[in-house]
PDB file as gemmi writes it, atoms N, CA and C in Angstrom:
CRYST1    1.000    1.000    1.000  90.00  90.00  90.00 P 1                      
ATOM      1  N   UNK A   1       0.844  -1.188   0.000  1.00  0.00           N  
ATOM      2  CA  UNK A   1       0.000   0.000   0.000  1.00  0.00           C  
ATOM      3  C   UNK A   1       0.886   1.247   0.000  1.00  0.00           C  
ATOM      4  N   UNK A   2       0.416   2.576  -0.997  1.00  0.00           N  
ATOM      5  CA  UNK A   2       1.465   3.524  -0.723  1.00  0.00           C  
ATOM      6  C   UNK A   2       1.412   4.385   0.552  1.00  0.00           C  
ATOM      7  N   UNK A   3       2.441   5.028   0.762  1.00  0.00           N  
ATOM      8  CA  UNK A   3       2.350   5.640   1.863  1.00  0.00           C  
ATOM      9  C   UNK A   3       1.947   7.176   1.837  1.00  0.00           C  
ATOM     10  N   UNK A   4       1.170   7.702   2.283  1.00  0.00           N  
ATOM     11  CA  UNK A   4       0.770   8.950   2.212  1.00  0.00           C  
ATOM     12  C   UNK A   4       1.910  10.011   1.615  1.00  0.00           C  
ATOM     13  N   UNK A   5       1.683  10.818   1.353  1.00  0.00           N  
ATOM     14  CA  UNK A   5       2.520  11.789   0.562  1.00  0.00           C  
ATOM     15  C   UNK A   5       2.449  13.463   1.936  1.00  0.00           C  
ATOM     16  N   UNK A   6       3.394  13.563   2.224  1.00  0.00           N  
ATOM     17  CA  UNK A   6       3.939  14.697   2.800  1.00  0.00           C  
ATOM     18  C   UNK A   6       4.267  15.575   1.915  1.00  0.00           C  
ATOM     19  N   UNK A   7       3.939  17.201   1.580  1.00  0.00           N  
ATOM     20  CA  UNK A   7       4.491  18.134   1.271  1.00  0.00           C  
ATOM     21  C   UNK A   7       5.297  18.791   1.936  1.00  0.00           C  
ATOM     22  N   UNK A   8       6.711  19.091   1.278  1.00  0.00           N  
ATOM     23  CA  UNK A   8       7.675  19.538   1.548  1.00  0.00           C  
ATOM     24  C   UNK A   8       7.165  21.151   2.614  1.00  0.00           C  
ATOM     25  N   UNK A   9       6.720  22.031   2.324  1.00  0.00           N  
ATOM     26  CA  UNK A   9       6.053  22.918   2.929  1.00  0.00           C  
ATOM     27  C   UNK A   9       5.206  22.410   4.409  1.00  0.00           C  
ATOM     28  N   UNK A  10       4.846  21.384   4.854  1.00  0.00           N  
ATOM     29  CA  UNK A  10       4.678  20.702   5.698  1.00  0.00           C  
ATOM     30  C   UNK A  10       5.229  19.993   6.748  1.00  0.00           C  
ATOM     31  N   UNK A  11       6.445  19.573   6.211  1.00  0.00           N  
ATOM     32  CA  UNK A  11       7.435  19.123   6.877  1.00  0.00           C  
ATOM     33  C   UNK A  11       7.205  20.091   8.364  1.00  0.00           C  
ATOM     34  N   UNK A  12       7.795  19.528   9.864  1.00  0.00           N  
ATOM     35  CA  UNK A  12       8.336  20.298  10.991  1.00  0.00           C  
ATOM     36  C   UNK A  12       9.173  21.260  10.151  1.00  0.00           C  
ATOM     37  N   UNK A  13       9.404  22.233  11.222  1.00  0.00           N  
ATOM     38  CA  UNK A  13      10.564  23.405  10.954  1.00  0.00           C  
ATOM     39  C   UNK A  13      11.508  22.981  11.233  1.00  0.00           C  
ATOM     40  N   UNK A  14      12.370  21.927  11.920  1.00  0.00           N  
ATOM     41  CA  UNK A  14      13.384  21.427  11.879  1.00  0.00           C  
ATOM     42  C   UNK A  14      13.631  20.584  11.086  1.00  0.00           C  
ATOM     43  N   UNK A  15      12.801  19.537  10.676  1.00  0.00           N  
ATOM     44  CA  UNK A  15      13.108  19.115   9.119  1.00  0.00           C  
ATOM     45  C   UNK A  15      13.516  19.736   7.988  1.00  0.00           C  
ATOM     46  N   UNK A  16      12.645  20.708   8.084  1.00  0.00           N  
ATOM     47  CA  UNK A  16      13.365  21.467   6.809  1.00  0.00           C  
ATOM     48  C   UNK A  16      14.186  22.182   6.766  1.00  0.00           C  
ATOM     49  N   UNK A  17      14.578  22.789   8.181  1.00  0.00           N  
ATOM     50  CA  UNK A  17      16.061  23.589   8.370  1.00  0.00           C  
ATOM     51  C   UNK A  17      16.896  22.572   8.289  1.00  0.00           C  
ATOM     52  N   UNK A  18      16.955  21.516   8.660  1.00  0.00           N  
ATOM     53  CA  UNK A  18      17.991  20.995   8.175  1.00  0.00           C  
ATOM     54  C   UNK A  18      18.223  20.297   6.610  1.00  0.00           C  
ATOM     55  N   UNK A  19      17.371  20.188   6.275  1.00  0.00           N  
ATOM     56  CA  UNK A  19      17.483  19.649   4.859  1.00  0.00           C  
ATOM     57  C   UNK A  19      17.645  21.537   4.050  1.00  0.00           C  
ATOM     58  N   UNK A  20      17.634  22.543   4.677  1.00  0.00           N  
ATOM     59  CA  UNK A  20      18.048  24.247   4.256  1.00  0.00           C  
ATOM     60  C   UNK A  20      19.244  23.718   4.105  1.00  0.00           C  
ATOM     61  N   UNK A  21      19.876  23.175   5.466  1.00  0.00           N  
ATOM     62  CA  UNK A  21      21.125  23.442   5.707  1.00  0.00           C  
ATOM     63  C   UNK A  21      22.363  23.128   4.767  1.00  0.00           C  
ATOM     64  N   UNK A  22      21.867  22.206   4.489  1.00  0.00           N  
ATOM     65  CA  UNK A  22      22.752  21.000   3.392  1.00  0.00           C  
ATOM     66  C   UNK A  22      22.516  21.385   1.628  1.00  0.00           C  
ATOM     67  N   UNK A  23      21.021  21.815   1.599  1.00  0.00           N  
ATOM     68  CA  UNK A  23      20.691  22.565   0.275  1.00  0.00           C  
ATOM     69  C   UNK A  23      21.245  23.717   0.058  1.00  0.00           C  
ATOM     70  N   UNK A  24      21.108  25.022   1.025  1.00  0.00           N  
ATOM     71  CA  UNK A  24      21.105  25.960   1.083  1.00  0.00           C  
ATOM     72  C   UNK A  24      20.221  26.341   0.243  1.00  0.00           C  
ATOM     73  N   UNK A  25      19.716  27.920   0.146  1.00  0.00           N  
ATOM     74  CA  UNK A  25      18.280  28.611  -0.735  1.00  0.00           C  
ATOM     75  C   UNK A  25      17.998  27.768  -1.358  1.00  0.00           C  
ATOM     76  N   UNK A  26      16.817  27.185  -1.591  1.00  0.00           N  
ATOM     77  CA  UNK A  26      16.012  26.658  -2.625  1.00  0.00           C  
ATOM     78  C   UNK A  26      15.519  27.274  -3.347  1.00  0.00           C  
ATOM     79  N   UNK A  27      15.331  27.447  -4.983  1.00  0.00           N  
ATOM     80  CA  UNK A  27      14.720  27.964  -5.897  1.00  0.00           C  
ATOM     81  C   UNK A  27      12.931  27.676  -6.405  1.00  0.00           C  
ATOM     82  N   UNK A  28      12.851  26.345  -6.483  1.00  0.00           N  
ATOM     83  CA  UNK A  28      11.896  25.584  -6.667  1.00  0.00           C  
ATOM     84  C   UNK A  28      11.806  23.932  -5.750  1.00  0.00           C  
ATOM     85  N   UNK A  29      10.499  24.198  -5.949  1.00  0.00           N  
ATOM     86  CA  UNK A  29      10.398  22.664  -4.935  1.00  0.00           C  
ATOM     87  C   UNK A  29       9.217  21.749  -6.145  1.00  0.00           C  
ATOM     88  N   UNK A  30       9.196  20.575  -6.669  1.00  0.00           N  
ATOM     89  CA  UNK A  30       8.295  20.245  -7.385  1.00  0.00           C  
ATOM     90  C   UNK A  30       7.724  18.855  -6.356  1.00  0.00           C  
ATOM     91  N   UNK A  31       7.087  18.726  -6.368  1.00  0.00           N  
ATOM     92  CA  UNK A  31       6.690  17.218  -5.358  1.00  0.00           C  
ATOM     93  C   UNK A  31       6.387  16.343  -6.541  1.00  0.00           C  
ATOM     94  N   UNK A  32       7.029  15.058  -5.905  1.00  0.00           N  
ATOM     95  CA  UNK A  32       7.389  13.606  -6.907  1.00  0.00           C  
ATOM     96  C   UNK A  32       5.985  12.870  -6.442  1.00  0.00           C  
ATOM     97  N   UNK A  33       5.225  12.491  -7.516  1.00  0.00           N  
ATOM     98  CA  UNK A  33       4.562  11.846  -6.909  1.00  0.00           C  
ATOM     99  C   UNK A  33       3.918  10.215  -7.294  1.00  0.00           C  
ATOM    100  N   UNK A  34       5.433   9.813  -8.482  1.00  0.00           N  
ATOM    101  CA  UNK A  34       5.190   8.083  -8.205  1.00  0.00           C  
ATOM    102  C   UNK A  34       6.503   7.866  -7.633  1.00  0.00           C  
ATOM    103  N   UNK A  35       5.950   6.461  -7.251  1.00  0.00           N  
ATOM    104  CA  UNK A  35       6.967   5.727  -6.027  1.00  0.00           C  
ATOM    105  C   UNK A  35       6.317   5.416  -5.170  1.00  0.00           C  
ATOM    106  N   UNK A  36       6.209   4.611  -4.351  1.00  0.00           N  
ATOM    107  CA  UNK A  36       5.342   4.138  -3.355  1.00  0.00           C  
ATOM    108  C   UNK A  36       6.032   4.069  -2.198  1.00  0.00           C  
ATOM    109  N   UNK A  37       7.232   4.132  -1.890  1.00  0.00           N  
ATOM    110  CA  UNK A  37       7.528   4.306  -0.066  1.00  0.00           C  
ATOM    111  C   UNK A  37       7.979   5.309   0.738  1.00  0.00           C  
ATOM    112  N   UNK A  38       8.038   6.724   0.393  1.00  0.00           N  
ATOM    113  CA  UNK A  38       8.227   7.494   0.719  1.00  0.00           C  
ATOM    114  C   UNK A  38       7.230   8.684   1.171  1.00  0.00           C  
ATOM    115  N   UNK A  39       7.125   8.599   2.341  1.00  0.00           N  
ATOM    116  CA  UNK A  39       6.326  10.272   2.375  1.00  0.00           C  
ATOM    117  C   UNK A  39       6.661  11.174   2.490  1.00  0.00           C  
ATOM    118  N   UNK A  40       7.688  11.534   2.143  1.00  0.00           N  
ATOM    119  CA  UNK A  40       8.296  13.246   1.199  1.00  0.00           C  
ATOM    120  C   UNK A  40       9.334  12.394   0.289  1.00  0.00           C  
ATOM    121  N   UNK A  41       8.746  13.075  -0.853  1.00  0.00           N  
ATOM    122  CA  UNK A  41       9.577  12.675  -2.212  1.00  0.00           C  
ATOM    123  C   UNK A  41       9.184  14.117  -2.984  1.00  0.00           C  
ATOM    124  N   UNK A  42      10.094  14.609  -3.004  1.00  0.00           N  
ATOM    125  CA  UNK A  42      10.337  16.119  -3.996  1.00  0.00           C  
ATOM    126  C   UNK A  42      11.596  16.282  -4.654  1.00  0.00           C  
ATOM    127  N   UNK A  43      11.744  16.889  -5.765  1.00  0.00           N  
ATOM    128  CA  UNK A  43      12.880  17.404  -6.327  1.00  0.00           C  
ATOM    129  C   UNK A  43      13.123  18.945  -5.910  1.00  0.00           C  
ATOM    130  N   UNK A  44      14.099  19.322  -5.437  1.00  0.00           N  
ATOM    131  CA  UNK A  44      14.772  20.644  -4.801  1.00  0.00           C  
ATOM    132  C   UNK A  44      15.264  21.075  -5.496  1.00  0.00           C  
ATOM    133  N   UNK A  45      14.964  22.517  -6.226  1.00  0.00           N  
ATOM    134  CA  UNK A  45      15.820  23.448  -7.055  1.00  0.00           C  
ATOM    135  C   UNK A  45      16.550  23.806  -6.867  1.00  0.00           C  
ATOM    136  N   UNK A  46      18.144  23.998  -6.447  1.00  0.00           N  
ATOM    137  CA  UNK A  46      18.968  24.585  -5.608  1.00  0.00           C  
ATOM    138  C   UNK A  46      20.072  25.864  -6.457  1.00  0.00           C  
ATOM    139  N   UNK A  47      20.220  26.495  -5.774  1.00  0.00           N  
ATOM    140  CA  UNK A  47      21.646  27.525  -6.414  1.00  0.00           C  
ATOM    141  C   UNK A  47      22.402  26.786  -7.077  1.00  0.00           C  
ATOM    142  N   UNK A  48      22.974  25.896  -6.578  1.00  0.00           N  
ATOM    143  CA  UNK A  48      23.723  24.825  -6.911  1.00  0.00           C  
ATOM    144  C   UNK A  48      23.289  23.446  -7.756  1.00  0.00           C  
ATOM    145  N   UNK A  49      21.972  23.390  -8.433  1.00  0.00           N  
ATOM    146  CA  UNK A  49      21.221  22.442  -8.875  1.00  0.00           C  
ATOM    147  C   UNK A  49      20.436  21.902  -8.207  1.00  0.00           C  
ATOM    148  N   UNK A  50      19.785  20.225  -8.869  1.00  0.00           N  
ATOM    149  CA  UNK A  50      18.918  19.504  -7.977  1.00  0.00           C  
ATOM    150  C   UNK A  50      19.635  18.691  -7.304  1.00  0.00           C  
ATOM    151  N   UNK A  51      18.477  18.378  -6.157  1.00  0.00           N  
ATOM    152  CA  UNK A  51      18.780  17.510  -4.999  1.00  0.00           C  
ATOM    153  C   UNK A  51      16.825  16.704  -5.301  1.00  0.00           C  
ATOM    154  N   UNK A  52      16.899  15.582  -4.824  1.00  0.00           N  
ATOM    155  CA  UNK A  52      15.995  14.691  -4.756  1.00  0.00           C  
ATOM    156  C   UNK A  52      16.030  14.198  -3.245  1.00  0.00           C  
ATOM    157  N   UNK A  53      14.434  14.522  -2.706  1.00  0.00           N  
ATOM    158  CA  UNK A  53      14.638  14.325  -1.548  1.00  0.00           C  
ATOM    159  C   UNK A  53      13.508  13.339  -1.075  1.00  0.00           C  
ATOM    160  N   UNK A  54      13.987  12.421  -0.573  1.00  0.00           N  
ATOM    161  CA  UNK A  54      12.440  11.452  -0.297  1.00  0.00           C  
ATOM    162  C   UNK A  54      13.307  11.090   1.890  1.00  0.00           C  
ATOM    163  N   UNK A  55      12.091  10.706   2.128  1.00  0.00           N  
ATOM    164  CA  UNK A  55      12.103  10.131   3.870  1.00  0.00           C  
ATOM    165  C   UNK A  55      10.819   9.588   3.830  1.00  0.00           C  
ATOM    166  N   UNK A  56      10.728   8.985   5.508  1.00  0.00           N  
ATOM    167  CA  UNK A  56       9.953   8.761   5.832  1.00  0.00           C  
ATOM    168  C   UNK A  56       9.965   9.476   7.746  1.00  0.00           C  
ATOM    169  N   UNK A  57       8.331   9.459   8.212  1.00  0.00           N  
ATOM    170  CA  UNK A  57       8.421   9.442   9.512  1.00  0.00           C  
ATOM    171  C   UNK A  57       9.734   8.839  10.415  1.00  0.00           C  
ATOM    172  N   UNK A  58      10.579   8.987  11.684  1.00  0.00           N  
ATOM    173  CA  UNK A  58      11.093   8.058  12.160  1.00  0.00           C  
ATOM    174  C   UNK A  58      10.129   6.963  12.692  1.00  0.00           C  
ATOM    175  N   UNK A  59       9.257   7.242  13.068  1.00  0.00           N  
ATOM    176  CA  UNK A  59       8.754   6.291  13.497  1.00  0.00           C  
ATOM    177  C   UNK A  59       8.166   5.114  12.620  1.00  0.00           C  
ATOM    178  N   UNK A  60       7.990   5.240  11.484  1.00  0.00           N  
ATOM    179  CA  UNK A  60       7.339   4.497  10.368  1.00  0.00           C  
ATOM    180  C   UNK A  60       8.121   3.160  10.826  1.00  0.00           C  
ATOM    181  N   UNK A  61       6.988   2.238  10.485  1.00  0.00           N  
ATOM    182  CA  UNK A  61       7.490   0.864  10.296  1.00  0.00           C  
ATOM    183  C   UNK A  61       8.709   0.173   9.205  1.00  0.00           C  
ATOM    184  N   UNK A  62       8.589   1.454   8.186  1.00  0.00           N  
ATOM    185  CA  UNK A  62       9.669   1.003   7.020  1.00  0.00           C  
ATOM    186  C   UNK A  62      10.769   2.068   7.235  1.00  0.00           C  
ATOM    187  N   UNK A  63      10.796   2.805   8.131  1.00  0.00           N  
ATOM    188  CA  UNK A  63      12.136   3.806   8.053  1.00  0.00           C  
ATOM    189  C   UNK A  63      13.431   2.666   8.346  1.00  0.00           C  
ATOM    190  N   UNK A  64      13.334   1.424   8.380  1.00  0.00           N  
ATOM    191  CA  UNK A  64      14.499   1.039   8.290  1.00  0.00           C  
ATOM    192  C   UNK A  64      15.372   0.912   6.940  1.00  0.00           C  
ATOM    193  N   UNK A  65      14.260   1.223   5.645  1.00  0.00           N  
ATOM    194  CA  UNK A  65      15.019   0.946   4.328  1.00  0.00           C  
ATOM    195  C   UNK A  65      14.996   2.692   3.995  1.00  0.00           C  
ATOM    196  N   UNK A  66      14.966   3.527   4.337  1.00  0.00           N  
ATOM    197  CA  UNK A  66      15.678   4.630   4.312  1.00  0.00           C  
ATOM    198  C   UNK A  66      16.705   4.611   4.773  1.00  0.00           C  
ATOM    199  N   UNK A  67      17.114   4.103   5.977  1.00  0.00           N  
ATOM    200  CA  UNK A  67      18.375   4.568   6.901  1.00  0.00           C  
ATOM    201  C   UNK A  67      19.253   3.606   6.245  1.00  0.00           C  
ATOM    202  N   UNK A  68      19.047   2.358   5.581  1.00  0.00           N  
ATOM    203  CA  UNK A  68      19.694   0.985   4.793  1.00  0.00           C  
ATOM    204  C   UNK A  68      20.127   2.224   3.233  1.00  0.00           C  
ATOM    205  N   UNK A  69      19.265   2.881   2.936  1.00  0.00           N  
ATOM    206  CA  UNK A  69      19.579   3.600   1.779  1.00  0.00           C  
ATOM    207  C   UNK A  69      20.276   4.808   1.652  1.00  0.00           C  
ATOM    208  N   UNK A  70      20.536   5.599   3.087  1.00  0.00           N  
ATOM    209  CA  UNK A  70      21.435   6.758   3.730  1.00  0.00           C  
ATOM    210  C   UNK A  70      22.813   5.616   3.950  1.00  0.00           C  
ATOM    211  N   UNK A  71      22.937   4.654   3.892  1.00  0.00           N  
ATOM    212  CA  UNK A  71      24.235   3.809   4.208  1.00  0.00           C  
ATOM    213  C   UNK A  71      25.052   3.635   2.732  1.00  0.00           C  
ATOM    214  N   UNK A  72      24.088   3.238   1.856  1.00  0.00           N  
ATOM    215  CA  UNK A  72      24.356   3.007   0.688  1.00  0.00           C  
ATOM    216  C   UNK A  72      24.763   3.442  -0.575  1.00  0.00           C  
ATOM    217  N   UNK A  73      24.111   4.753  -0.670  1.00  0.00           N  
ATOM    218  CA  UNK A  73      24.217   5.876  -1.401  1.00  0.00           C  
ATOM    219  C   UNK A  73      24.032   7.070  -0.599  1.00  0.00           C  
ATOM    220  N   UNK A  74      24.889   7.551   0.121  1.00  0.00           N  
ATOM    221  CA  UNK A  74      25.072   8.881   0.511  1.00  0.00           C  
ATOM    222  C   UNK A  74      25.211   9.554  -0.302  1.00  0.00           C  
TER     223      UNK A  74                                                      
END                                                                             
C-alpha cells in the first residue's frame, strides 16, 4: 500500500532547516509523486542544482530501508 505523501512545505521546521542546511536557498520545490515508499519525495531546485529528496516518519514501520539507503548511497 502507498504511503501517504507529505508536502515539503509541511514538513516540521526542523526538518526542513535541516534539509536548508545541506541545500542551502532553494529555488523551486516540485513534489514527486510516483513511487510508493516514501512520504516526502520532492525534487529541490537549488543555487547549486537539484537535490531529490524522499524520507519517511522516524517512526514508520519502514524507516528502516531509508536509513539501509542513507548507508548506501550517501
Amino acid at each position: 500500500m502507498p504511503t501517504a505523501r507529505i508536502d515539503f512545505a509541511a514538513l516540521p521546521d526542523d526538518a526542513r532547516g535541516a534539509v536548508l542546511a545541506r541545500t542551502g536557498r532553494l529555488l523551486r520545490v516540485e513534489a514527486v509523486s510516483s513511487g510508493f515508499n516514501s512520504a516526502v519525495a520532492a525534487r529541490l531546485m537549488t543555487e547549486q542544482g537539484e537535490v531529490y529528496l524522499k524520507g519517511l516518519p522516524v517512526d514508520h514501520p519502514r524507516v528502516w530501508t531509508q536509513q539501509r539507503e542513507a548507508v548506501v548511497g550517501p
